[in-house]
MARDOFI-106390 format. One line per field, with one value per residue (C-alpha): residue number from 0; residue in three letters; x, y, z. Coordinates in steps of 0.25 Angstrom, whole numbers, plus 5000, padded with zeros to 4 digits. Layout:
# residues N
resi = NUM; ...
resn = ALA; ...
xx = X; ...
yy = Y; ...
zz = Z; ...
***
This chain:
# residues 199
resi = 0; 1; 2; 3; 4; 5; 6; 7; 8; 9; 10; 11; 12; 13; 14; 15; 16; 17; 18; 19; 20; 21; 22; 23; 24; 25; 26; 27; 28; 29; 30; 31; 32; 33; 34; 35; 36; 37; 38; 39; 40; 41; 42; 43; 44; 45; 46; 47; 48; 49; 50; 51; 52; 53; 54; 55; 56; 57; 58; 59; 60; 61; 62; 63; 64; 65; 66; 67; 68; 69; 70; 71; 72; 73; 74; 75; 76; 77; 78; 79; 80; 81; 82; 83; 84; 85; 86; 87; 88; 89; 90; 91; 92; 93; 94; 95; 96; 97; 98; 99; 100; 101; 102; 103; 104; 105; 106; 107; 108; 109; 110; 111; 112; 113; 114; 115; 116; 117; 118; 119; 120; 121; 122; 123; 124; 125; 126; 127; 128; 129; 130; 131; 132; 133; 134; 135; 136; 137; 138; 139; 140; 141; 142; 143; 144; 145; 146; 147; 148; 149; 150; 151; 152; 153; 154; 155; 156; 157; 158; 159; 160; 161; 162; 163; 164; 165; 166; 167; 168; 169; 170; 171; 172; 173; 174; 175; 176; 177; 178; 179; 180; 181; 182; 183; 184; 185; 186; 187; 188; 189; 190; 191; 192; 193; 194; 195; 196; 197; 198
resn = UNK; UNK; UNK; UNK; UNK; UNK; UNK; UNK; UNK; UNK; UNK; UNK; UNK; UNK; UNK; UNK; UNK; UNK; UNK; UNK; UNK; UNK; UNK; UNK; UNK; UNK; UNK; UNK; UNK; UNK; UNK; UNK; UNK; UNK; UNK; UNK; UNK; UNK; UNK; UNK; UNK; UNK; UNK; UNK; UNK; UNK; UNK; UNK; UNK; UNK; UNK; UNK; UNK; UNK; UNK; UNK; UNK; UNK; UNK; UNK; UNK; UNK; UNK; UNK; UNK; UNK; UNK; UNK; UNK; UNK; UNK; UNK; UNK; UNK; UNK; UNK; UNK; UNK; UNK; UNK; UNK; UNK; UNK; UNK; UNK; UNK; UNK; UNK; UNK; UNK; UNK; UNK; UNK; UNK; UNK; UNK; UNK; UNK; UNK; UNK; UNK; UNK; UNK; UNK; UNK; UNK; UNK; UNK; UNK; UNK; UNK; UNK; UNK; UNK; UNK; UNK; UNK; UNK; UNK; UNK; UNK; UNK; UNK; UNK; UNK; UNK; UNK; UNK; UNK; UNK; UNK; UNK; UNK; UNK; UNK; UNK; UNK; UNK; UNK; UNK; UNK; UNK; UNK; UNK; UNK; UNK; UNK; UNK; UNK; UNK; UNK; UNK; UNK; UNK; UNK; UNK; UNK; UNK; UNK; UNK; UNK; UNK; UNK; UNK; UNK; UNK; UNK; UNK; UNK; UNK; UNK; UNK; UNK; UNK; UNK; UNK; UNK; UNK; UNK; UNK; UNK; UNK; UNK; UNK; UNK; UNK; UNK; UNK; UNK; UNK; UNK; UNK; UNK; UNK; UNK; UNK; UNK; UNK; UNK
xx = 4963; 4970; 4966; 4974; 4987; 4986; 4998; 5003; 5013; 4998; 4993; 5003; 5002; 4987; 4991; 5001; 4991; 4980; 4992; 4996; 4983; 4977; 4986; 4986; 4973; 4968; 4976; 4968; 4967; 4952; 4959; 4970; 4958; 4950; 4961; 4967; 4953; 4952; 4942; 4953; 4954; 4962; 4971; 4977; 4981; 4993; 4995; 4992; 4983; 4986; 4999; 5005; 5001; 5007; 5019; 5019; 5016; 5028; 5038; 5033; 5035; 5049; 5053; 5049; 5054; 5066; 5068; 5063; 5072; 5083; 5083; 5083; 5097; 5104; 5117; 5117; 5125; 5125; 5114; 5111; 5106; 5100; 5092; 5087; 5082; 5076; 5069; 5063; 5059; 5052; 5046; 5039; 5037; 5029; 5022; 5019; 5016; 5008; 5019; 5028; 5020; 5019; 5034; 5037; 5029; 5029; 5038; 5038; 5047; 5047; 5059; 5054; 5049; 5063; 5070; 5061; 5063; 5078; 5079; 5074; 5084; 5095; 5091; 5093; 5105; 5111; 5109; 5114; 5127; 5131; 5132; 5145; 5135; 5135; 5130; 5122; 5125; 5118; 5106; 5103; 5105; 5096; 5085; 5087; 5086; 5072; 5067; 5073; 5063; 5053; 5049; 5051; 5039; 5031; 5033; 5029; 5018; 5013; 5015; 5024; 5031; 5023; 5033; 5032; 5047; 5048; 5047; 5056; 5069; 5066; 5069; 5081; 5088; 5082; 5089; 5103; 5102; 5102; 5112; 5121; 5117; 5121; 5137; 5147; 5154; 5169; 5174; 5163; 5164; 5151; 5139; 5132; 5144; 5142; 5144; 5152; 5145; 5150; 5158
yy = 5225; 5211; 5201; 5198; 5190; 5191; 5196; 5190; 5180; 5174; 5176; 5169; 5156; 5155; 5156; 5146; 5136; 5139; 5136; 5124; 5118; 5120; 5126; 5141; 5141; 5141; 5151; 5163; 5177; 5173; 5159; 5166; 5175; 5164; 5158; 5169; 5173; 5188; 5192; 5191; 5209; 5208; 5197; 5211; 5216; 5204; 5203; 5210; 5198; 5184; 5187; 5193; 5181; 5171; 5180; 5179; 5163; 5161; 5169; 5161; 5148; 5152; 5156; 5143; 5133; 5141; 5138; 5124; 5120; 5128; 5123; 5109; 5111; 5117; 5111; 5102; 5101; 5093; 5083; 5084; 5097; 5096; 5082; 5094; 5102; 5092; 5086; 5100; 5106; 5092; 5093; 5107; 5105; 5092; 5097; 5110; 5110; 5122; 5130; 5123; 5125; 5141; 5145; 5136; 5145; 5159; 5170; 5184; 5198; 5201; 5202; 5191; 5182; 5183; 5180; 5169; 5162; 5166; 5159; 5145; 5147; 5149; 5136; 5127; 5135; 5131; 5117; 5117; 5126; 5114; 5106; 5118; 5124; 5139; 5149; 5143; 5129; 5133; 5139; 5126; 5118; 5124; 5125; 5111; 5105; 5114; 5108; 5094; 5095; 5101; 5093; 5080; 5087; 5090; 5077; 5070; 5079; 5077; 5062; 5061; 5050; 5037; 5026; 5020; 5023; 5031; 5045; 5049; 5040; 5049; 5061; 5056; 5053; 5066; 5071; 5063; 5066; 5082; 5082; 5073; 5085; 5097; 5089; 5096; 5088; 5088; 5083; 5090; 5102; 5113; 5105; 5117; 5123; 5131; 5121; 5128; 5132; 5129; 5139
zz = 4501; 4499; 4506; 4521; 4518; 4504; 4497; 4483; 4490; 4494; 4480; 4473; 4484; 4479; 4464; 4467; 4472; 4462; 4451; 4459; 4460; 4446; 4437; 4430; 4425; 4438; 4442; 4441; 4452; 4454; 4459; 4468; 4472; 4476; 4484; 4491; 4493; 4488; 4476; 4462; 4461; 4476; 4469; 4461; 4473; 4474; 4459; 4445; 4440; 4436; 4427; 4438; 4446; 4437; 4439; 4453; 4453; 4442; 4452; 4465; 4460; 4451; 4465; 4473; 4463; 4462; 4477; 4476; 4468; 4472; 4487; 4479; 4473; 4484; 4486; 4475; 4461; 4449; 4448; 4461; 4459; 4446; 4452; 4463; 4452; 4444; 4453; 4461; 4447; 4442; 4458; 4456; 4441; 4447; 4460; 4454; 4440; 4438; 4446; 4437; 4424; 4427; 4429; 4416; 4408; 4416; 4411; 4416; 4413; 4426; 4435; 4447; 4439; 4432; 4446; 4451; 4436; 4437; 4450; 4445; 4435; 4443; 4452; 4439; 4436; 4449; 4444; 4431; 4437; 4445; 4431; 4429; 4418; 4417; 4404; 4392; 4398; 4410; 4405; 4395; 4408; 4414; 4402; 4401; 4415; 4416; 4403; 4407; 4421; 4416; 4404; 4411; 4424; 4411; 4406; 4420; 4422; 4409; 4410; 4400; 4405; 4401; 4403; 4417; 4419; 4433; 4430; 4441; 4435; 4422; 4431; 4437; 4424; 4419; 4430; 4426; 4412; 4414; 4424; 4412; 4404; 4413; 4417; 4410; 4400; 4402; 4388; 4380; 4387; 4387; 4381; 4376; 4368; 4355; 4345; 4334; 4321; 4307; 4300
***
């Protein structure tokens, strides 16, 4: 029998520290055996092996940072919201690289893993809505404000940034320049029109 009080909400917490404190080559069932304290074989009683656990870890913390940063843009527009976002997403990406590093590259056909990635999406959507964007115009927004954040985290992690400007003014004209980006122009009209091919 599994081990009293172990269930695989209680596995996934223990994978998630192992992944937090040394990364996902660390992250192994005989690790989350060893800190949940059951021999690895009982581990398959909670999850299919370590595929399934990645799964499970990628879903967790689509879920939470989701939340995170959704809780952060409540009741804000514009560049008030996309400041929120910004600066949530650089926050986990920062505090939680490993976390942040596994969702980056996890893809799975597999309906839950579908809605938790679905409901980060739907959290930048929210944002880049309040810019009045909506159909193709939406979806490059949203690509673009995820690439705008996470290069410049992978940059600052990575100590990309030599100069001994302050990396924190970067951010915030980071944060001015995308929200230029996402206005509507009133003279121009849709930024991202089809432009029309020659005869």
């Amino acid at each position: 029998m599994p081990r009293a009080g172990l269930s695989p909400e209680a596995v996934i917490d223990a994978a998630l520290e192992i992944l937090d404190e040394h990364g996902q080559e660390r992250l192994t069932l005989k690790a989350v055996a060893d800190r949940t304290g059951v021999a690895s074989p009982s581990l398959y009683k909670h999850v299919h092996g370590l595929p399934e656990l990645r799964r499970l870890l990628a879903i967790r913390i689509l879920g939470d940072t989701a939340e995170r940063i959704g809780l952060a843009i409540i009741g804000r527009t514009g560049q008030d919201a996309l400041d929120a976002y910004l600066t949530e997403y650089r926050i986990f990406a920062t505090r939680h690289p490993h976390r942040h590093a596994l969702i980056e590259r996890a893809t799975y056909d597999d309906p839950a893993f579908a809605a938790a990635s679905a409901r980060l999406t739907d959290v930048a959507d929210a944002v880049a809505r309040g810019f009045g964007l909506d159909g193709e115009e939406l979806l490059h927004a949203v690509r673009t404000m995820r690439a705008a954040v996470t290069g410049f985290v992978s940059l600052e992690r990575g100590r990309g940034y030599r100069t001994p400007t302050d990396i924190d003014a970067s951010f915030a004209y980071l944060r001015r320049a995308l929200a230029a980006g996402l206005r509507p122009d009133p003279v121009a009209g849709p930024r991202l029109a089809a432009t029309p091919q020659p005869g």
